[in-house]
Residue frames as a rotation matrix with the C-alpha (Angstrom) as fourth column:
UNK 1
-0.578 0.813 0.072 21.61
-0.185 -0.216 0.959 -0.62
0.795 0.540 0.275 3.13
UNK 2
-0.708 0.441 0.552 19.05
-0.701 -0.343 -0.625 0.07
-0.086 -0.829 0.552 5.76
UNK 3
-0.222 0.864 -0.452 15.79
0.479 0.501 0.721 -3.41
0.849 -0.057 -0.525 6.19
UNK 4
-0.847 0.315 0.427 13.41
-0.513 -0.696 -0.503 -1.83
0.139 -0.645 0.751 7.95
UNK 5
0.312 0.858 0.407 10.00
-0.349 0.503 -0.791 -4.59
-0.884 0.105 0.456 8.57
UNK 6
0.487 0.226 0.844 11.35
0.540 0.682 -0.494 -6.58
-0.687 0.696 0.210 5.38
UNK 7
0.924 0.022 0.383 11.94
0.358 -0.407 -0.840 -3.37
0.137 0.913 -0.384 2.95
UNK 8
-0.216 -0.955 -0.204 15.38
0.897 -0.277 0.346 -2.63
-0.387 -0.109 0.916 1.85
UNK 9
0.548 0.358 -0.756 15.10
0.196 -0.933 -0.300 1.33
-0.813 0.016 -0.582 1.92
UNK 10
0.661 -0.382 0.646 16.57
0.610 -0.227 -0.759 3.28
0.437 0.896 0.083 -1.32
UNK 11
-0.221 -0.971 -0.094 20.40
0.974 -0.215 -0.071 4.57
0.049 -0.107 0.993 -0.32
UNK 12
-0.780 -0.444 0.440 20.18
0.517 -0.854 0.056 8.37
0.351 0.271 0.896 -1.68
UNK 13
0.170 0.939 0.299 16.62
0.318 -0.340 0.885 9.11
0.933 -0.055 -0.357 0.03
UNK 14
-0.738 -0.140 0.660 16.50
-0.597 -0.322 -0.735 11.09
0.315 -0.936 0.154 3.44
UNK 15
-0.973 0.167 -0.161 14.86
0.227 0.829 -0.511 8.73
0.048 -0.534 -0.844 6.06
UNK 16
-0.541 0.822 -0.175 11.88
-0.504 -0.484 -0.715 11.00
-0.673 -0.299 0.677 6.25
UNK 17
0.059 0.787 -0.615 10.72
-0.921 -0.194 -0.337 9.62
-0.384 0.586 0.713 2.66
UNK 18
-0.621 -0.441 -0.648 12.17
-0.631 0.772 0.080 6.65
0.465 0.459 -0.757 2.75
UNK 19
-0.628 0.717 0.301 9.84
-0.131 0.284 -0.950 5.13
-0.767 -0.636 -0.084 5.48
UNK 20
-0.178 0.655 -0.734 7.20
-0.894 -0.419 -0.158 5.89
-0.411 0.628 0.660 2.64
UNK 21
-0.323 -0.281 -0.904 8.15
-0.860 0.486 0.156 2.74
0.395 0.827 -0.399 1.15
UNK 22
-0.978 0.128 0.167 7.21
0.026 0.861 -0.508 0.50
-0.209 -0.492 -0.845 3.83
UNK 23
-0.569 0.823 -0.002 3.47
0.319 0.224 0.921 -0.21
0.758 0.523 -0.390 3.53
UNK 24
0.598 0.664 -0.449 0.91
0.754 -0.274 0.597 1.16
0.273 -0.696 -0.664 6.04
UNK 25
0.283 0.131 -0.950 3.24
0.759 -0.637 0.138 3.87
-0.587 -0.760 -0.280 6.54
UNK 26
0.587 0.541 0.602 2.65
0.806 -0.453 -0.380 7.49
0.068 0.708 -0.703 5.27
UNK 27
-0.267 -0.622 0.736 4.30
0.150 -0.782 -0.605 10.90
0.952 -0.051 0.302 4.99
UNK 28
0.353 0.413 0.839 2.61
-0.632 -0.556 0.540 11.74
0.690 -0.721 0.065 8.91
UNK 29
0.958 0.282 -0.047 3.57
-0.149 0.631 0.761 8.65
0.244 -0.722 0.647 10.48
UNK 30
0.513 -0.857 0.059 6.71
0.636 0.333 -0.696 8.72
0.577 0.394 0.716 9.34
UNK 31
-0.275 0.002 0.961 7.51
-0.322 -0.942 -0.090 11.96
0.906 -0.334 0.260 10.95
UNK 32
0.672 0.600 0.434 5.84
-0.546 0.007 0.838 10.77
0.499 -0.800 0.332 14.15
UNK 33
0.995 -0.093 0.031 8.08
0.049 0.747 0.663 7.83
-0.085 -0.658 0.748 14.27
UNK 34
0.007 -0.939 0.345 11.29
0.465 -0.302 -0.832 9.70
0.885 0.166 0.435 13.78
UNK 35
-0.052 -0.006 0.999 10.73
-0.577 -0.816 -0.035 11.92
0.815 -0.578 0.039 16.63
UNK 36
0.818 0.218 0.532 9.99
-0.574 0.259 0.777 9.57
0.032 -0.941 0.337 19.12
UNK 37
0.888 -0.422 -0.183 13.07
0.393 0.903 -0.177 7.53
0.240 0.085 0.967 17.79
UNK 38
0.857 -0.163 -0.489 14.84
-0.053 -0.971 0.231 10.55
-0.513 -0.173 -0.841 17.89
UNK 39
-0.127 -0.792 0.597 16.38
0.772 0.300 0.561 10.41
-0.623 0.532 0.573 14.58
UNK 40
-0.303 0.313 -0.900 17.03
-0.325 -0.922 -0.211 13.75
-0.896 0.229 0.381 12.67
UNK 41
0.374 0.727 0.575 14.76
0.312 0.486 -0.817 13.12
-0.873 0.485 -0.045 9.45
UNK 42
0.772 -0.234 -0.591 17.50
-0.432 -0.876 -0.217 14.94
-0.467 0.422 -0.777 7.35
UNK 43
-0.228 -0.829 0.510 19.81
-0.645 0.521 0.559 12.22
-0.729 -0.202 -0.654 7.40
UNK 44
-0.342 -0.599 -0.724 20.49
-0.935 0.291 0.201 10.07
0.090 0.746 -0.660 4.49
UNK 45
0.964 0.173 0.200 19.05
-0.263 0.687 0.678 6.42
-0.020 -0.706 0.708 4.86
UNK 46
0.523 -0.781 -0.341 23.22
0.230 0.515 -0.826 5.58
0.820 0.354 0.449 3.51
UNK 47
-0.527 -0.717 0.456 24.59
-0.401 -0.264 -0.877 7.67
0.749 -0.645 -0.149 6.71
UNK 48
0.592 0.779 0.207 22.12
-0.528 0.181 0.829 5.96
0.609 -0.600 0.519 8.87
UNK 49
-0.616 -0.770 0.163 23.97
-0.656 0.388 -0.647 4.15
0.435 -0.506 -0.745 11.85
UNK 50
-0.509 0.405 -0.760 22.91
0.103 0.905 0.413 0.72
0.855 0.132 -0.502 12.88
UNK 51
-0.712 0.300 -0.635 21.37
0.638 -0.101 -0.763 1.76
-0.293 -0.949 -0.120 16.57
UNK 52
-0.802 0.391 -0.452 19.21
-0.562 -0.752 0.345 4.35
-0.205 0.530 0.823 14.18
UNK 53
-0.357 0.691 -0.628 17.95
-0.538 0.398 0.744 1.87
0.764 0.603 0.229 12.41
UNK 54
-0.511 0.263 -0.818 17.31
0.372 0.926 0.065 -0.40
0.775 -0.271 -0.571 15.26
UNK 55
-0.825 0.543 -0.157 15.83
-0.235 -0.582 -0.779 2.80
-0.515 -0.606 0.607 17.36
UNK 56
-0.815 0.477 -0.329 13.39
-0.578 -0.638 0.509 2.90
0.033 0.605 0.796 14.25
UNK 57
-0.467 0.525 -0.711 12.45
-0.394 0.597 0.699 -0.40
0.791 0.607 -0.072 14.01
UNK 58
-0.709 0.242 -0.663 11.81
0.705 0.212 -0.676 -0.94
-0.023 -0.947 -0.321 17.95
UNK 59
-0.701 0.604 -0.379 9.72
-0.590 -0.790 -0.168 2.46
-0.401 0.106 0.910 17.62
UNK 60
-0.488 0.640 -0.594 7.40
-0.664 0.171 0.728 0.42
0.567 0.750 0.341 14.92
UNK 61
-0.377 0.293 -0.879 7.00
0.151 0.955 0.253 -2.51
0.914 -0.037 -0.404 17.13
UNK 62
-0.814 0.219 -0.539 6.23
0.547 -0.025 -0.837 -0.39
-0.197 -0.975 -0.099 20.37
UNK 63
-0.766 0.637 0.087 4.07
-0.616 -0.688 -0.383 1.69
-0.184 -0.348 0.919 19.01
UNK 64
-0.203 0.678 0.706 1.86
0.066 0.729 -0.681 -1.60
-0.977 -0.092 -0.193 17.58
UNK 65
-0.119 0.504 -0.855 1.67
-0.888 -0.439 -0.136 -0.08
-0.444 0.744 0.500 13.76
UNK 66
0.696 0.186 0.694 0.50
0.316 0.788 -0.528 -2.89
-0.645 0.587 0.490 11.23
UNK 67
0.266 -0.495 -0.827 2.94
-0.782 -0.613 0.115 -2.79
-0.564 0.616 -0.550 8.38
UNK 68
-0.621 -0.462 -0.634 3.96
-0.783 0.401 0.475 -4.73
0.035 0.791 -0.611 5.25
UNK 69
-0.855 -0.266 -0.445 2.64
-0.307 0.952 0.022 -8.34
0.417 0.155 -0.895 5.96
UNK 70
-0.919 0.052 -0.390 0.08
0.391 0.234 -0.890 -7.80
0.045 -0.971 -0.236 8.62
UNK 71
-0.439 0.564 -0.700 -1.25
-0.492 -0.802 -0.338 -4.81
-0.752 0.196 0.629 7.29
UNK 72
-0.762 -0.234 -0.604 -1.68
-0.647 0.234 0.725 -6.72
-0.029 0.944 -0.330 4.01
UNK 73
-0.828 0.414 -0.378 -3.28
0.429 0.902 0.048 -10.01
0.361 -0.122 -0.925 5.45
UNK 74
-0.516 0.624 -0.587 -5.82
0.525 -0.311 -0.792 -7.64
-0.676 -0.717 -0.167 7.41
UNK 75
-0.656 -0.220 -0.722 -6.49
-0.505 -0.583 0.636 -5.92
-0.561 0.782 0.271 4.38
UNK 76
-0.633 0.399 -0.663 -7.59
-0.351 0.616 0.705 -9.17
0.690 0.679 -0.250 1.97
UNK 77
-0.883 0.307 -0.355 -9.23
0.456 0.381 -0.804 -10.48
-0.112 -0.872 -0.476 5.35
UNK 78
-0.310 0.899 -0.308 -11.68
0.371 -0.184 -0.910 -8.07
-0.875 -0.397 -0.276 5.29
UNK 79
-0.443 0.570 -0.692 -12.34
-0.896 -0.312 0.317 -7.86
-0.035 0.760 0.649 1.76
UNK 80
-0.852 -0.088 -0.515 -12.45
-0.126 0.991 0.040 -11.69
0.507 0.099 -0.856 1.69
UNK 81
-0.878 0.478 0.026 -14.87
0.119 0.269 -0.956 -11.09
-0.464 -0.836 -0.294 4.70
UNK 82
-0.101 0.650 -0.753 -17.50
-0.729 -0.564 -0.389 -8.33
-0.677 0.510 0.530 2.46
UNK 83
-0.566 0.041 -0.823 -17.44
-0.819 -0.142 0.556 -11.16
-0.094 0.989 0.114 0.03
UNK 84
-0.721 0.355 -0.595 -18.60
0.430 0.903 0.018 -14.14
0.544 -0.243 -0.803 1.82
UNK 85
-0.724 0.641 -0.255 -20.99
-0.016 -0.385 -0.923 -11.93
-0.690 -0.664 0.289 3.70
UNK 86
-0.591 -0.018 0.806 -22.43
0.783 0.227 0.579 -10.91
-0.194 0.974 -0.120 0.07
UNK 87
0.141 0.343 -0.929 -22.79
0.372 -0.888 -0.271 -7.34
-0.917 -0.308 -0.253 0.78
UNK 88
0.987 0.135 0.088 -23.00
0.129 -0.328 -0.936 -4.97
-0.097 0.935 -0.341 -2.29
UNK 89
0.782 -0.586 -0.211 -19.62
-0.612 -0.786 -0.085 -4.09
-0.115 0.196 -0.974 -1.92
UNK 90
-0.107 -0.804 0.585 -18.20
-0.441 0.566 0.696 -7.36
-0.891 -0.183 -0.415 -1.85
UNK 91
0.573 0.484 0.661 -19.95
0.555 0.364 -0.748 -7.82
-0.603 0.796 -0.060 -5.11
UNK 92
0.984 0.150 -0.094 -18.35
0.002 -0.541 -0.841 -5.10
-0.177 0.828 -0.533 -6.60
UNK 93
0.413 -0.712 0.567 -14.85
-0.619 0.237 0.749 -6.73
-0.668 -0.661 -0.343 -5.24
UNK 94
0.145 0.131 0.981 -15.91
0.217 0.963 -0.160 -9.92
-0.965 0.236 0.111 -6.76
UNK 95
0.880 0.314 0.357 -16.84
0.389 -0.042 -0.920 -8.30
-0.274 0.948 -0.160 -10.29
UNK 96
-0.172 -0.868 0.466 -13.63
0.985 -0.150 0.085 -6.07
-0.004 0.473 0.881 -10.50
UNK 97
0.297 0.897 0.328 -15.73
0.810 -0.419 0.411 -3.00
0.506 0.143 -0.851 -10.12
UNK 98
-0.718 -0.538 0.442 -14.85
-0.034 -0.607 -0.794 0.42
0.695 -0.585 0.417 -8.55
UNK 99
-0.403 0.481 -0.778 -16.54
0.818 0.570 -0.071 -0.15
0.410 -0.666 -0.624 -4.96
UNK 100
-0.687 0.260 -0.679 -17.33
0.362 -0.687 -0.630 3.60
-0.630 -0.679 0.378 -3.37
UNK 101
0.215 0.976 0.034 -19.77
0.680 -0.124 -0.723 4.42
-0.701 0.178 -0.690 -6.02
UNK 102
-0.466 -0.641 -0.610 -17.93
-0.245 -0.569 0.785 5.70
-0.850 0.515 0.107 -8.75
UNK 103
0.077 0.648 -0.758 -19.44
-0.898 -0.285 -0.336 6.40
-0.434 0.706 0.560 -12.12
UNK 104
-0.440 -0.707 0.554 -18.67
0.084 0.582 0.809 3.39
-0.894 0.402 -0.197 -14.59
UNK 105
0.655 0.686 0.318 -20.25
0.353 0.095 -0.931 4.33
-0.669 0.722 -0.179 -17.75
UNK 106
0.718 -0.635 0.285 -17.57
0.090 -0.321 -0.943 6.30
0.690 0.703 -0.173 -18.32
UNK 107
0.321 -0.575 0.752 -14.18
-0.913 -0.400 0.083 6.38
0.253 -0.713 -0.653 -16.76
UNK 108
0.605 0.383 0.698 -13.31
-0.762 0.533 0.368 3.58
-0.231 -0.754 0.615 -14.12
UNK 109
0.772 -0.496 -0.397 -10.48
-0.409 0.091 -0.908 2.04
0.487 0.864 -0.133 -16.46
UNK 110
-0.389 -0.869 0.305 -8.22
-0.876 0.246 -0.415 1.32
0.286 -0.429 -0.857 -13.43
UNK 111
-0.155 0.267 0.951 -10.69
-0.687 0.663 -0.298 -0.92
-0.710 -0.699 0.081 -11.92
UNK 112
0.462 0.871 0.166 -12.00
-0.415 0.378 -0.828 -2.32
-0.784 0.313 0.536 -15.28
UNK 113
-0.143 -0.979 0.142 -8.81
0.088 0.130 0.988 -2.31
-0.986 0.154 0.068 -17.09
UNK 114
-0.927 -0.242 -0.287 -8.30
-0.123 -0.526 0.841 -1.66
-0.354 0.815 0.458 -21.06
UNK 115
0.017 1.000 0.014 -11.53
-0.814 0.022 -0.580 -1.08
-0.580 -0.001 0.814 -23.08
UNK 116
-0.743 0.059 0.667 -12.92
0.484 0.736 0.473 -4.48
-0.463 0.674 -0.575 -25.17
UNK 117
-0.567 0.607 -0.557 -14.63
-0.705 -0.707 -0.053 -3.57
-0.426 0.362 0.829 -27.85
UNK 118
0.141 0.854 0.501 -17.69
-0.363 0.515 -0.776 -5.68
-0.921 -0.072 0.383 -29.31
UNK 119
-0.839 -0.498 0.218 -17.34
0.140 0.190 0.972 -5.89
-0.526 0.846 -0.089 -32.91
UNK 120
-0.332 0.853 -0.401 -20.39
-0.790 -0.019 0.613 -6.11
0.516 0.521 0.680 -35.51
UNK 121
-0.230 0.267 0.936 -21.05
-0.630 0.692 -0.353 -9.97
-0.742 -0.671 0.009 -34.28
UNK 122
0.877 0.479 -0.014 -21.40
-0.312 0.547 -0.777 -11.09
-0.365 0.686 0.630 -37.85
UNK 123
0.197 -0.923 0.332 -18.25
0.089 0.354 0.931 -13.46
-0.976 -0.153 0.152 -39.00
UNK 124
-0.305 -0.426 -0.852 -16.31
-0.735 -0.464 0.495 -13.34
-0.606 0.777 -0.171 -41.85
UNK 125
0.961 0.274 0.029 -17.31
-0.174 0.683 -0.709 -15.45
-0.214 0.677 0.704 -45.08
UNK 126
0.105 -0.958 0.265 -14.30
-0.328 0.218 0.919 -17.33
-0.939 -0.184 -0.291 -45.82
């Protein structure tokens, strides 16, 4: 099985889409950083040979990419930053809120998660 930056790649994927799995990298980078490793992106990650994998993972670290951990911490960093600033968008961070200016009257359900509904507000007589 192929660790690439931490992630143990899935066996039956071709290397091209495995990469995918690592964080911070995408279907374009991936592709970039085959070629310069000069691994054929057809290949299996299971037929992968260990100098492959260790072309790949020297590739990541020369070219400088952020991935998994790094990428992550840099990530919460600067939300962490927008919130102690107390910019509008770290407000909408803070609240749970979609942040780019999505609708929320309707919709927004990932950010806001399942609906609660109110009830009447008048309790039951017992």
């Amino acid at each position: 099985m192929a660790r690439i930056s931490g992630i143990d790649l899935p066996k039956e994927k071709r290397i091209e889409i495995a990469l995918n799995y690592i964080y911070g990298i995408g279907p374009s980078l991936s592709k970039k950083i085959l070629v310069k490793a000069g691994v054929n992106p057809d290949i299996r990650v299971k037929n992968l040979k260990d100098d492959e994998v260790g072309r790949i993972q020297t590739t990541i670290n020369a070219e400088n990419i952020k991935v998994e951990g790094d990428l992550r911490r840099e990530v919460s960093m600067n939300i962490k930053r927008l919130i102690d600033v107390g910019t509008f968008r770290g407000s909408r961070h803070r609240k749970g809120l979609p942040v780019r200016g999505q609708r929320t009257k309707t919709n927004a359900r990932t950010r806001k998660g399942p609906k609660k509904t109110a009830g009447s507000g008048r309790k039951k007589e017992e």
